[in-house]
C-alpha positions as CSV (number, residue, x, y, z in Angstrom):
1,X,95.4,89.6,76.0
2,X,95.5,92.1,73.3
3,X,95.3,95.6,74.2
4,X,92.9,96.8,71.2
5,X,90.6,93.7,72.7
6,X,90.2,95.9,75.9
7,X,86.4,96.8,76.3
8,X,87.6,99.3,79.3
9,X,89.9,101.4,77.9
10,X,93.8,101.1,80.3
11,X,92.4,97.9,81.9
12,X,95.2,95.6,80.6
13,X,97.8,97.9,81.4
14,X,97.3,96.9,85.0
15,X,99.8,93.9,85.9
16,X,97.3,92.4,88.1
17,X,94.4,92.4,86.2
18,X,96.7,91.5,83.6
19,X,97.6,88.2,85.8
20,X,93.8,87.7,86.5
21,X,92.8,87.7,83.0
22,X,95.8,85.4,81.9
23,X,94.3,82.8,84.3
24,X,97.7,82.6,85.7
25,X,96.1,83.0,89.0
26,X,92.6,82.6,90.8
27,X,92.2,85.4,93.2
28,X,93.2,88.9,93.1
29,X,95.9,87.8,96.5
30,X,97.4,85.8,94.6
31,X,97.4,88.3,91.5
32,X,99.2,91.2,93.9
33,X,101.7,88.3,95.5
34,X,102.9,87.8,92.0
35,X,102.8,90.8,90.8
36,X,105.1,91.6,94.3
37,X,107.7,88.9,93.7
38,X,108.1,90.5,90.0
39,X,108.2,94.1,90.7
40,X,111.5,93.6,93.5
41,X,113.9,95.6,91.3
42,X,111.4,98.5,90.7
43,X,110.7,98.3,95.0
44,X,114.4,98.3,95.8
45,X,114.9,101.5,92.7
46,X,112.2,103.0,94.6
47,X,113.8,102.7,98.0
48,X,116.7,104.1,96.6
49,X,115.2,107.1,95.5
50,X,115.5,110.3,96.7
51,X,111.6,110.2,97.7
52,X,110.6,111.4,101.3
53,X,109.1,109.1,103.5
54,X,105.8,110.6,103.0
55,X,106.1,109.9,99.1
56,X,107.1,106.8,99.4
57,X,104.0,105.8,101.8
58,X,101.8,106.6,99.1
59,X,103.2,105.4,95.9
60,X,100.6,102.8,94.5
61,X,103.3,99.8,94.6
62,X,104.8,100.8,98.3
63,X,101.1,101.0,99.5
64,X,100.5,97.3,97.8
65,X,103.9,96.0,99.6
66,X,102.5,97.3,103.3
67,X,98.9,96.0,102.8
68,X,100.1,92.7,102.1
69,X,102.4,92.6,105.4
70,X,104.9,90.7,106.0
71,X,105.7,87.4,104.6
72,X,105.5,84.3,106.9
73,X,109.2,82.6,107.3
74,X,110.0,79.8,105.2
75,X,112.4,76.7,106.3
């Protein structure tokens, strides 16, 4: 999707409105999933950073990670 073609101004900057738009997906779970598995590097960069607990609870992508629990275990 174009940018310029954005009716709400910063919508597509969004990755998972991005992913819903696309058609990639079908429901905004699987949108965030996704958008989870992609954004590893930036999670691990983030865990590595000198932020405090308490900063790290409320960044928008840590907040993501912990709402969508834990994965179930794959054989």
């Amino acid at each position: 999707m174009d940018p310029t073609d954005d009716p709400i101004p910063g919508l597509t900057e969004d990755p998972v409105i991005r992913l819903l738009l696309s058609g990639e997906v079908k429901t905004l779970y699987e949108a965030e999933e996704k958008y989870l598995d992609s954004a590893m590097p930036e999670l691990l960069e983030l865990l590595a950073s000198p932020l405090s607990s308490q900063e790290l609870a409320r960044h928008p992508l840590i907040e993501m990670l912990l709402a969508h629990g834990s994965r179930p275990r794959e054989d």
